[in-house]
C-alpha positions as CSV (number, residue, x, y, z in Angstrom):
1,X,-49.1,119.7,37.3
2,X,-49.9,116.3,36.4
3,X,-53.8,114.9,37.3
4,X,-53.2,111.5,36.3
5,X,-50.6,110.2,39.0
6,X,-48.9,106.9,39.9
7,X,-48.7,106.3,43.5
8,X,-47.3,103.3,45.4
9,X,-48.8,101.5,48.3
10,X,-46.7,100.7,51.6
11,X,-47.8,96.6,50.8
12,X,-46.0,96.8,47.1
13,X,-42.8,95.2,47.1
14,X,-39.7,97.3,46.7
15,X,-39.2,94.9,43.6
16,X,-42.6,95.8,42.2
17,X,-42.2,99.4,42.4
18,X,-38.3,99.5,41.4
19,X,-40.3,98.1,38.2
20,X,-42.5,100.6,37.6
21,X,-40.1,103.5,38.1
22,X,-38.1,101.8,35.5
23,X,-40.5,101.8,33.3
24,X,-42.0,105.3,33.6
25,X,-38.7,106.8,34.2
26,X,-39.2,108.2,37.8
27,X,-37.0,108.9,40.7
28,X,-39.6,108.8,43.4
29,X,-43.2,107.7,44.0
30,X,-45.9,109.2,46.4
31,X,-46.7,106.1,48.7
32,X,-50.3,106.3,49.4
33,X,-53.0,104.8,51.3
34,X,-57.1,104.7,51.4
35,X,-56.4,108.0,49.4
36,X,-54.2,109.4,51.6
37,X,-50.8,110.5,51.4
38,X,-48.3,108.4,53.7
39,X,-44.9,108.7,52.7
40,X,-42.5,109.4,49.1
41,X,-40.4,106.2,48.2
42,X,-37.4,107.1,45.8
43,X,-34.4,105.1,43.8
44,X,-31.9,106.5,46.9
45,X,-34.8,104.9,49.5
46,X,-34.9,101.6,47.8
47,X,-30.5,101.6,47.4
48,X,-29.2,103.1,50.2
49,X,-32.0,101.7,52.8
50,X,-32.6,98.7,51.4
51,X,-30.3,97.0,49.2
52,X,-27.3,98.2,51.4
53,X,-28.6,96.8,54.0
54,X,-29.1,93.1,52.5
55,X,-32.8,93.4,51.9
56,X,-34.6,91.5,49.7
57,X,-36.5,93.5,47.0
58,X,-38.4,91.2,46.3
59,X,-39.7,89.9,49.7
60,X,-39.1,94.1,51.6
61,X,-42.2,95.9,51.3
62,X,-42.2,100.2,50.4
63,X,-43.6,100.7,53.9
64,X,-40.1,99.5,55.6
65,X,-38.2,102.5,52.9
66,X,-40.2,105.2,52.6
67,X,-39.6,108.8,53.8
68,X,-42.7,109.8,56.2
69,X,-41.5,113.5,56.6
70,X,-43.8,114.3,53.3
71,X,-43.7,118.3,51.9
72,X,-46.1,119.1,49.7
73,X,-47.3,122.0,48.0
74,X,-51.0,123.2,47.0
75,X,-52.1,123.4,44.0
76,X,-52.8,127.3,43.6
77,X,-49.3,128.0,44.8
78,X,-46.7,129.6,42.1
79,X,-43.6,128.3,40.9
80,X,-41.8,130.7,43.0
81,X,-43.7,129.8,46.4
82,X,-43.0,126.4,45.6
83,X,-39.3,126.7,45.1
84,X,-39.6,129.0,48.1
85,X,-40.8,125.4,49.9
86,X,-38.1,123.5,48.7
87,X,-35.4,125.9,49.8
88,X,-36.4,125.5,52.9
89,X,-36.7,122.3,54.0
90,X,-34.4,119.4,52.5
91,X,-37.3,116.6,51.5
92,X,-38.0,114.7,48.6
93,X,-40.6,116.3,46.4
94,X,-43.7,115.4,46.8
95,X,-47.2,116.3,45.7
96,X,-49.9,119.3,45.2
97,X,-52.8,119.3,46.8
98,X,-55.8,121.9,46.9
99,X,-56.3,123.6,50.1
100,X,-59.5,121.9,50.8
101,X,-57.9,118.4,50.7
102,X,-55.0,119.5,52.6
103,X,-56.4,117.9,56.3
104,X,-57.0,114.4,54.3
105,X,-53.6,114.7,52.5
106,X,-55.0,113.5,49.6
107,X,-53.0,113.6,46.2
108,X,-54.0,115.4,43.2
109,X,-51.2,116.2,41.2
């Protein structure tokens, strides 16, 4: 699990973040928020619901994309459990959190 994570904010612009995915080579960011966990924006957000649409990345903020419906995972959970999650529901991955953050949604990995 990664500790050091790069989130987006809903204000960013679509532009902005597009940029920053490029650059670390990521297909989806965890849009967060005073610390909290609001939404995942990915490449398939930013195409199919904005640009095919005729929005402006550059003027569109992340908030107008992003997926809300967030799964997450906790942070003791194994490998297994986790694919279990995925299985299960058909959502963007997202984060893990430890169980004592789970009420704030907080990222943490």
């Amino acid at each position: 699990m990664t500790r050091e994570v790069t989130v987006a904010s809903p204000e960013d612009t679509l532009q902005s973040v597009a940029r920053v995915m490029e650059e670390e080579d990521f297909g989806s960011l965890p849009v967060a928020e005073n610390d909290r966990l609001v939404g995942m924006l990915t490449d398939r957000d930013i195409t199919i619901r904005a640009v095919a649409h005729g929005l402006a990345p550059q003027d569109s903020k992340v908030r107008e994309v992003m997926s809300t419906e967030v799964r997450y995972v906790y942070d003791d959970e194994s490998v297994r459990e986790c694919a279990g999650h995925g299985r299960s529901a058909r959502a963007a991955p997202a984060g893990a959190e430890p169980r004592q953050a789970a009420r704030r949604h907080r990222v943490t990995g």
